[in-house]
N, C-alpha and C positions, 0 to 999 in steps of 0.2 A: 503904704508902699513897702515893698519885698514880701509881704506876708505870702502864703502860698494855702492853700485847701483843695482837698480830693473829697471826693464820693465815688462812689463803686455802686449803685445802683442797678437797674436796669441797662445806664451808657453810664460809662468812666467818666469821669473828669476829674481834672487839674485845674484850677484858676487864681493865676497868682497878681498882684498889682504893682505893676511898674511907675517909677518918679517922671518916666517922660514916654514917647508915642513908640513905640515900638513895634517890629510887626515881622513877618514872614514872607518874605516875597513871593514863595511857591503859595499863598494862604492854604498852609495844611492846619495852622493855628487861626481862632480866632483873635483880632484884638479891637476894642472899643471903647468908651472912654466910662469910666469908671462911677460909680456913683459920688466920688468925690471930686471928679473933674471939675478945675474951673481955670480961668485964664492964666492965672499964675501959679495953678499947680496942676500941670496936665497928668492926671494919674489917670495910666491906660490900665485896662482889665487884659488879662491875656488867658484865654481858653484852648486846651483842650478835651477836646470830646473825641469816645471812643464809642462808639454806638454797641457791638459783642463784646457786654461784660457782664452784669446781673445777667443778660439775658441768653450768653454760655452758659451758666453756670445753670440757672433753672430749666434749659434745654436736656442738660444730662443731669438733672437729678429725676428731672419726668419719665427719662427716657431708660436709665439707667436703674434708679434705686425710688420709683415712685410710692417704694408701701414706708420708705424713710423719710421722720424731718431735715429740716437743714442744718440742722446742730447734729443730727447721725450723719450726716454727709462729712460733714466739716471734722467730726471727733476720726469718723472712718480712714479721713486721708494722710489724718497723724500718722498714719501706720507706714505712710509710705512713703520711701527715703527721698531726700534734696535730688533732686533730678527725674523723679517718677520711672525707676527705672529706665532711664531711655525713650519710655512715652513722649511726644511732643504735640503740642496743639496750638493753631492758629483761632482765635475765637472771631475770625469777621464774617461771620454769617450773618446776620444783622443790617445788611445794606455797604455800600461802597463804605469807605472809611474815609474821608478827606483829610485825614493825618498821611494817608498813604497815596497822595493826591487823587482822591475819586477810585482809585483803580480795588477793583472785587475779587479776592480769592476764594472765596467761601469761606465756611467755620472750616477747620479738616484737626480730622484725630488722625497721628499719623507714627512709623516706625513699633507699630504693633506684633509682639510675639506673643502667640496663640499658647506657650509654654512658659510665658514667665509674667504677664500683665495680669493684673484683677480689677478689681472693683475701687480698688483703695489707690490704684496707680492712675486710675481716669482722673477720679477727685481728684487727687493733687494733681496732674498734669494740666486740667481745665485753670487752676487756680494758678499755676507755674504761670500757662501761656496767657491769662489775662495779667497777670503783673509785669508781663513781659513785655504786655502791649505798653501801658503805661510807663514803664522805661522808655521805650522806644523815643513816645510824644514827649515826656522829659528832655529826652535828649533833643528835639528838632527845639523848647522850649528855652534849654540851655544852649543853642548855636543863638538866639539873637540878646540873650544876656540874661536870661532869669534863672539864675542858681541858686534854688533856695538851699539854707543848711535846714529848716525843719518844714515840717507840713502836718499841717492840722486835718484830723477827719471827726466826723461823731461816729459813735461805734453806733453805726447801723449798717443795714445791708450786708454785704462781701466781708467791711470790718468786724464783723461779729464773728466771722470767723478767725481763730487766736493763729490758723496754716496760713492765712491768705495775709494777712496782718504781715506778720514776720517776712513772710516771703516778698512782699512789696516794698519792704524797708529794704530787705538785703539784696534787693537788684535794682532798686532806684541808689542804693547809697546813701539815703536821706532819712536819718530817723523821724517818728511819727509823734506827737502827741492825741492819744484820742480824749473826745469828751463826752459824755451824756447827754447827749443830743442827736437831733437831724436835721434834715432841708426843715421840714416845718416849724421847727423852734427859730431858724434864722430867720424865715418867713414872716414868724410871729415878732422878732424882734425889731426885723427892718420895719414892721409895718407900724411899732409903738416909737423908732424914730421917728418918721414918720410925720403921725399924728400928731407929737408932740410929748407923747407918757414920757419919754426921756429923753432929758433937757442934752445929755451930751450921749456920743456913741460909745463912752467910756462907762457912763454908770450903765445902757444896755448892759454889756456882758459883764459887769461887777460878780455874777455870780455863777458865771461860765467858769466853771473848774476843770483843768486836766483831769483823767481818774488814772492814765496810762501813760509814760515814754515809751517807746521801744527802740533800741537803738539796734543798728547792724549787726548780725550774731556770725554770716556765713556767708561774708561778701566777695569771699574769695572762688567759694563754691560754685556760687551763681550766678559770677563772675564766665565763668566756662558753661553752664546752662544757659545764660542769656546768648551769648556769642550761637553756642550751637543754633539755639532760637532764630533767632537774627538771622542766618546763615541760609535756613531755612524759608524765612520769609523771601528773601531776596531771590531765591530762586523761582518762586512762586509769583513772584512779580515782575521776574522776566517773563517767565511764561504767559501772565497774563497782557503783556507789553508785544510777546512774538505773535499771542493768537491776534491780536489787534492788527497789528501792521500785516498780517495774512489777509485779513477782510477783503 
């Protein structure tokens, strides 16, 4: 309990473990009982999932810079400052988002000047607006009490990027430790708890090492980058609330 862990795959997640049942009464979060639930210690699991996140991000590297790897995508976007120029992006293309209860804005690249945006301002702006998702679902994560102070990821996926890394720490708030791993090595772990290969869940990861912290570098910055964010969604979710009651 209190631990918390992200992936940034294909869909975002957050999933942290609560001491007792906790939950969202809009359910824009998941919550369910935990692989270590038991009568006298009810440890809830609590998800969020963000469906537009790996799968923003490989939309426009196809779309945009398909003769590049994703390590030229990710080194490209260094180039472009905390706030992407003013570029901003919504990444929920991907299907409704039930963080947002159900309701669809689409993916949208948006506030674009034909004389000052490149190549390098999309990349970080894709990166900005999907860490900004994940702020967001933090935040509805932290109204029913789960404030974690750190979160564990393996550096794969989105964290493999060293822009996306950073920028997720510094608009969640929440430093990071990553490790040398992914979903599949926890796969392979749960499944040798499991079986029995390890007698406790403590010698499991005996050899699960951090290789990174990263703590806040620019949370003042992105501080005003989220807000503008946010500000943005909000109106796009009236909108998509006024065409509804038109029907």
């Amino acid at each position: 309990p209190g631990e918390v862990a992200a992936t940034a795959g294909t869909s975002g997640v957050i999933y942290g473990v609560s001491e007792s049942a906790v939950y969202d009464p809009q359910s824009r979060i998941n919550s369910f009982a935990h692989v270590t639930y038991a009568p006298e210690s009810k440890h809830t699991g609590v998800l969020l999932c963000i469906n537009g996140t790996g799968s923003m991000y490989r939309w426009v590297k196809h779309n945009f810079a398909p003769s590049l790897s994703y390590n030229d995508v990710n080194k490209l976007s260094q180039s472009s400052p905390i706030g992407s120029n003013g570029l901003k992006v919504l990444p929920f293309g991907n299907g409704a988002e039930r963080m947002l209860n159900n309701k669809y804005t689409g993916a949208q690249l948006t506030e674009i000047d034909l004389n000052l945006h490149n190549h390098a301002d999309i990349f970080r702006a894709v990166q900005e607006g999907i860490a900004c998702s994940f702020r967001y679902g933090l935040d509805i994560m932290r109204e029913i009490g789960m404030k974690p102070s750190i979160i564990r990821a393996g550096k794969a996926n989105l964290f493999l990027s060293e822009v996306f890394a950073q920028i997720f720490v510094d608009v969640t708030g929440v430093p990071v430790e990553l490790f040398e791993n992914d979903g599949s090595v926890g796969a392979a772990l749960g499944a040798g708890i499991g079986s029995g290969i390890y007698k406790t869940y403590q010698e499991a990861f005996i050899n699960q090492e951090k290789i990174a912290l990263l703590e806040p570098k620019n949370s003042n910055e992105y501080e005003i980058v989220y807000n503008e964010w946010n500000n943005l969604l909000f109106k796009e979710l009236t909108k998509y609330d006024d065409k509804c009651s038109n029907r």
